[in-house]
N, C-alpha and C positions, 0 to 999 in steps of 0.2 A: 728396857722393860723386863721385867721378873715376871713369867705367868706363872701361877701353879694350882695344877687339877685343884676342885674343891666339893665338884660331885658328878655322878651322870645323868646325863639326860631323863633317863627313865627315873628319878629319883624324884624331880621336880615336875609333874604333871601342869597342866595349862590351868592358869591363873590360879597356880599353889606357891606357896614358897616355903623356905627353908634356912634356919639358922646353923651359919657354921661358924668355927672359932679358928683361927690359925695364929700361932704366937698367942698375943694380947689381945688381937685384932677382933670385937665380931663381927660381922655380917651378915647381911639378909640376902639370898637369891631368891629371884621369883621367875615364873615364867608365865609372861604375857602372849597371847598367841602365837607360840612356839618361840617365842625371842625372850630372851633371858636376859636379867640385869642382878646388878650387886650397888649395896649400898652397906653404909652403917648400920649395925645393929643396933643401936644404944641411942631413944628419944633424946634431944638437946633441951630438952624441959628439965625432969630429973633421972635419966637415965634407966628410961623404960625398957624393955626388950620388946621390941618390935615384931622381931621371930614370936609371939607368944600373943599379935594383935591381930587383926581380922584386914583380909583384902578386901577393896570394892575397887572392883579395875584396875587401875594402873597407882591405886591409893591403898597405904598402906596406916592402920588407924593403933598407933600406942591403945595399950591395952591399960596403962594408969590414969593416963587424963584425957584419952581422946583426941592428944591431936594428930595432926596429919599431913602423912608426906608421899611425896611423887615420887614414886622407884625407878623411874626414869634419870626422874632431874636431881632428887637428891632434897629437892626442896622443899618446905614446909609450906603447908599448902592450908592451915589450920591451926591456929592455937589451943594449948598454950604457948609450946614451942615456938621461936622465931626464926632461929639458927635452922640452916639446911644440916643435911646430913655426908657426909663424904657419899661420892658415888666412885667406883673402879671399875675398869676397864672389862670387858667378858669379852672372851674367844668359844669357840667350840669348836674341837678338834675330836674328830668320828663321831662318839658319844659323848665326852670328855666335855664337862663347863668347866675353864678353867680362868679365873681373874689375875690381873697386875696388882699386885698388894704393895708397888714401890711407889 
């Protein structure tokens, strides 16, 4: 496993998230009462940014067409989309969110 810092704690307040890019890669972190998750940034419908959509709990709603996915699971929980979304790994070290992008 490859981890690598991707933001701090104080960055992501509770039941906010946040779009980062690494390489090619995007991703969404969010932090669900106090527990932090990473997924794909990019809806499997037509390549919405998710970073740019609205939470409701643990659901994360593309900002194109509405549909909806679990930050947890990574899954599509809503159409149009059907396809889940890649979910990676999260560590936190001190402050440190840091994911496995391998």
């Amino acid at each position: 496993m490859s981890f690598v810092e991707i933001a701090k704690t104080d960055e992501i307040p509770d039941g906010k998230m946040k779009g980062i890019k690494i390489d090619d890669i995007n991703i969404l972190v969010t932090n669900i009462a106090s527990k932090y998750y990473a997924i794909g940034a990019k809806c499997t419908h037509v390549g919405g940014d998710l970073s740019k959509g609205k939470m409701d709990g643990n659901i994360v709603i593309c900002p194109r067409h509405g549909s909806k996915f679990d930050v947890i699971t990574g899954k599509s929980v809503s159409g149009p989309a059907k396809q889940s979304v890649p979910v990676y790994q999260v560590k936190i070290q001190g402050n440190s969110i840091l994911i496995d992008i391998t």
